[in-house]
C-alpha positions in Angstrom: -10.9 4.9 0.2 -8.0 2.5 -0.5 -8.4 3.7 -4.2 -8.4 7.0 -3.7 -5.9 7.4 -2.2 -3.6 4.7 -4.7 -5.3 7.0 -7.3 -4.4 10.1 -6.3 -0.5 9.0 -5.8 -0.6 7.6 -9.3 -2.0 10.7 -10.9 0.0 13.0 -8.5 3.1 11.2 -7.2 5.6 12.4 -5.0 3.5 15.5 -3.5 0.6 13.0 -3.2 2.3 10.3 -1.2 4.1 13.4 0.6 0.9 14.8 1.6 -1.1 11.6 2.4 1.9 10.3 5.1 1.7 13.4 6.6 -1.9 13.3 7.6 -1.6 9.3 8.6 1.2 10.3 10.8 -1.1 12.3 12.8 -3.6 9.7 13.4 -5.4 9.7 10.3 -6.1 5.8 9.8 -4.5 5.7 6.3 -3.2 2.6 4.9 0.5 4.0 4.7 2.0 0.6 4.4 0.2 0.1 1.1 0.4 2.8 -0.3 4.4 2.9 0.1 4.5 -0.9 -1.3 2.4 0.4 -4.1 5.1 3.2 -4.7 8.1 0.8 -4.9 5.7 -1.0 -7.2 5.4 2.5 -9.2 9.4 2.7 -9.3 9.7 -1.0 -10.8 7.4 0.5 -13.5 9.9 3.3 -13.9 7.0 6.1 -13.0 8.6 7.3 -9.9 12.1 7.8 -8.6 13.4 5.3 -5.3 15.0 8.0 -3.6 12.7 10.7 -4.1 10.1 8.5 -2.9 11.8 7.4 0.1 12.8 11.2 1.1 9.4 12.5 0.4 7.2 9.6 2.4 10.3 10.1 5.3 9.5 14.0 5.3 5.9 13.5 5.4 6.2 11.1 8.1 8.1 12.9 10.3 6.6 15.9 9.7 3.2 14.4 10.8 4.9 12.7 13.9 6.4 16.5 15.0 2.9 17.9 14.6 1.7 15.2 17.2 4.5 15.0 19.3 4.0 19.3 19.4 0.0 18.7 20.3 1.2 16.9 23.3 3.2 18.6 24.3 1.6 22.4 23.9 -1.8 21.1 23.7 -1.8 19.0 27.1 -4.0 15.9 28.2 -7.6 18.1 27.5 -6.5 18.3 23.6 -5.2 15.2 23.3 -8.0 13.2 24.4 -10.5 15.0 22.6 -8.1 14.2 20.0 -8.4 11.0 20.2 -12.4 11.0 20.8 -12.5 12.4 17.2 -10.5 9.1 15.8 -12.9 6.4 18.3 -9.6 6.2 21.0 -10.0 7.2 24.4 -7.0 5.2 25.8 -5.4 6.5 29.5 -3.0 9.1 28.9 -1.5 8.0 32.1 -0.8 4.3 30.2 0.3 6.1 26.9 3.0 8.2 28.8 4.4 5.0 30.6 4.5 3.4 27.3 6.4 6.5 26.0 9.0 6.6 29.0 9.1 2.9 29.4 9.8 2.4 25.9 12.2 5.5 25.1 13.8 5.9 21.8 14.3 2.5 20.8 10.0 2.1 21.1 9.7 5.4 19.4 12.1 3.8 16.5 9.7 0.6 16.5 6.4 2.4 16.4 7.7 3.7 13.0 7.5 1.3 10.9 7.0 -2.1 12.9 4.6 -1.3 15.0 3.4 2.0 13.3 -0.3 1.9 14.3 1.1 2.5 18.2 3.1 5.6 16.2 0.6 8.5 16.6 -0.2 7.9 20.1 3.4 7.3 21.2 4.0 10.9 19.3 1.2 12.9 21.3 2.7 10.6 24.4 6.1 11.7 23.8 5.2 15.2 24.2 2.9 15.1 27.1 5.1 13.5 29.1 7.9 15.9 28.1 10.0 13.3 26.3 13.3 15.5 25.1 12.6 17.0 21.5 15.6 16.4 20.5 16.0 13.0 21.9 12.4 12.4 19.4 13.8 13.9 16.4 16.2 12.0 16.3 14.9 8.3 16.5 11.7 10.0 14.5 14.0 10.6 11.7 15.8 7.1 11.9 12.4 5.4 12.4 10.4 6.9 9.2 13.7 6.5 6.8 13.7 2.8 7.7 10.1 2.7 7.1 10.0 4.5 3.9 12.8 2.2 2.7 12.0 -0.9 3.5 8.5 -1.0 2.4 9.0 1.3 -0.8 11.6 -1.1 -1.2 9.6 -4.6 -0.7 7.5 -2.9 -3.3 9.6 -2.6 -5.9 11.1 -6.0 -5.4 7.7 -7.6 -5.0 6.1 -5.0 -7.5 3.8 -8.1 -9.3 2.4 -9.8 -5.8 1.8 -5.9 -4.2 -1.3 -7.1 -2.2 -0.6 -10.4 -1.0 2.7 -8.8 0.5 0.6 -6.5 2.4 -1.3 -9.4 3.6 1.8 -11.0 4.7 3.1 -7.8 6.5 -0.5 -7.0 8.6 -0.5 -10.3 9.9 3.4 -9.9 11.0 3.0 -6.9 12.5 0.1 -8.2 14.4 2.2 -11.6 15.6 5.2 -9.2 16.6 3.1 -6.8 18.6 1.2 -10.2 20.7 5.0 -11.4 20.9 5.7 -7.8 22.4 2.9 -8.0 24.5 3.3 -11.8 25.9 7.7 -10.7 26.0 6.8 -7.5 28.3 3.6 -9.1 30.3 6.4 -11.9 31.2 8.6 -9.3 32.6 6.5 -7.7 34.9 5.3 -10.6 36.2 8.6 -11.9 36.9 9.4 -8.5 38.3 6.5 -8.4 40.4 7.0 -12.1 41.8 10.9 -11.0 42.4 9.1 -8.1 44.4 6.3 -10.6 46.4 9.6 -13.1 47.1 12.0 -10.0 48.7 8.8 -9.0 50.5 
């Protein structure tokens, strides 16, 4: 699938790569990261245009992430989980919306680009537990630019080593996430000895 879908952004560009984020955005496992190092690697090579590509994978993106974020919050918790039985996920809506509050704009920012396999289910989240639209938008927008740039960019910088950069950035994004994980477990459990100690 990998090279169908590098195929089909070589052959078609922009509206390609526009088209593909899009559908990855709303929960489509797609290999986004990839495929936007592979376009820097495509401006290095003088086939595609940086800030085209940026603006068009940032449009898509957020275009895809509205789409979920307007499921959630139209479609309520009976859409959304048989939305995510169709992609294998049948994680607690309950935990998804704390995520969402808990985390707030900076953690919809994050789930962008750093953490951006968390990014369609913090979108459907988002809008189930009524997260402000406008508040969304806007750290939607600054989250998929940042994305679009910095790996598009990474790309064309690193245009001759294109897959042993992704390599590189998988395993990062896996270490932050367990560094997340181990950061936030820490803090509840200090909070909840704080708790036991008052008590």
């Amino acid at each position: 699938m990998n090279d169908q879908l590098l195929a089909a952004v070589s052959q078609y560009g922009v509206p390609a790569l526009f088209g593909i984020v899009a559908i990855a955005a709303m929960g489509v496992p797609l290999p986004i990261t990839l495929l936007l190092i592979v376009a820097g690697s495509m401006i290095s090579q003088g086939a595609m245009n940086l800030w085209w590509a940026i603006g068009v994978a940032g449009a898509g993106s957020i275009l895809g992430d509205q789409a979920g974020y307007a499921i959630g919050r139209w479609g309520g918790p009976a859409l959304v989980g048989k939305i995510g039985g169709l992609f294998g996920k049948r994680a607690s809506l309950q935990a998804m919306e704390a995520k969402a509050k808990a985390w707030g704009g900076p953690g919809i920012y994050i789930t962008r680009w750093l953490l951006s396999p968390l990014g369609p289910w913090i979108n459907l989240a988002s809008g189930t537990a009524g997260y402000p639209w406008h508040r969304f938008l806007f750290w939607d927008i600054l989250g998929e630019l940042t994305g679009a740039a910095v790996y598009i960019s990474l790309g064309r910088f690193f245009s001759d080593r294109v897959m042993a950069l992704y390599a590189v950035l998988g395993d990062l994004t896996w270490a932050i996430a367990a560094l997340l994980a181990a950061v936030i477990l820490g803090w509840q459990l200090v909070a909840h000895l704080r708790r036991a100690r008052i008590q």
